[in-house]
C-alpha positions in Angstrom: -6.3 4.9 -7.9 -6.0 2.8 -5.1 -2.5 0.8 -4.1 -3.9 -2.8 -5.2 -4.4 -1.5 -8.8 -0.5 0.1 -8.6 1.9 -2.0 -11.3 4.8 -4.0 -10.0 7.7 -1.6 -10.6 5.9 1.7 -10.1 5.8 4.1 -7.4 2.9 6.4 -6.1 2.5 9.2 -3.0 0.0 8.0 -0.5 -2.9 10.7 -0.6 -5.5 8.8 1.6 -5.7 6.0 4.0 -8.9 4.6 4.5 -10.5 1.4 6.4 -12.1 1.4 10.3 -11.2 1.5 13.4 -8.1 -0.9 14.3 -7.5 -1.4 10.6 -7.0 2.1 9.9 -4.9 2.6 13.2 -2.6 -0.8 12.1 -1.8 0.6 8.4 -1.2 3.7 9.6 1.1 2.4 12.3 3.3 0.2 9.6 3.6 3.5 8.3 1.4 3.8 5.6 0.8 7.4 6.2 -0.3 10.3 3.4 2.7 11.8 1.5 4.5 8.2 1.9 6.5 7.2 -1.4 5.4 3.5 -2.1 6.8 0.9 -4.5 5.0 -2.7 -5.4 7.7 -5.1 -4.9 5.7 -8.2 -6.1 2.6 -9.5 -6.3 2.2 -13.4 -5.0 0.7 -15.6 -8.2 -2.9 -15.5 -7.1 -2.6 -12.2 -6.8 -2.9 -11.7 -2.8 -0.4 -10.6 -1.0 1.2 -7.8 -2.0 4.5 -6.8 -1.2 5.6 -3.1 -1.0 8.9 -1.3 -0.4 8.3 1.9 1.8 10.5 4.0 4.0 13.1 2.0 3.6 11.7 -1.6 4.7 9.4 -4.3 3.0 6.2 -4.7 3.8 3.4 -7.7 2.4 -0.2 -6.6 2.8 -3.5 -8.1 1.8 -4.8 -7.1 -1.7 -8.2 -6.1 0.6 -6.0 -3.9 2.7 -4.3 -2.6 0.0 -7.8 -1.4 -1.7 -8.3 0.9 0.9 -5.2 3.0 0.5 -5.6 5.9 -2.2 -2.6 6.7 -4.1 -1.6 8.9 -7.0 1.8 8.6 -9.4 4.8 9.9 -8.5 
C-alpha cells in the first residue's frame, strides 16, 4: 500500500521510499525515512494535499509524492 491510499485516522510504518533524484533526497530529508510511524491528519477536499503527523511535527505533501512512499499497517 502506498501512503496516498492510507485512511485519515490510521497509522502505518514506512517500509520504502521511492521517487528520483532530489525528490527522493527531499522526502527523505523531511524525514520520511523506512521504519517512520506515519498518521494522515487530513486530506484537503479535492483530495491533494495531504497532511501527515510524523515524528512529532505536521507535515502536507502532494498526493503524487505521497504515491511514491510504500507503507504497511501498524
Amino acid at each position: 500500500m502506498t501512503l496516498d491510499e492510507l485512511a485519515v485516522g490510521k497509522e502505518a510504518k514506512i517500509i520504502a521510499v521511492g521517487g528520483e533524484g532530489q525528490l527522493r533526497v527531499r522526502l527523505l530529508d523531511m524525514g520520511l525515512i523506512p521504519h517512520t510511524v506515519v498518521r494522515v491528519q487530513k486530506v484537503a477536499p479535492m483530495g491533494d494535499p495531504i497532511e501527515i503527523h510524523l515524528r512529532g511535527y505536521e507535515l502536507t505533501i502532494r498526493k503524487e509524492d505521497a504515491s511514491r512512499i510504500e507503507v504497511e499497517n501498524v
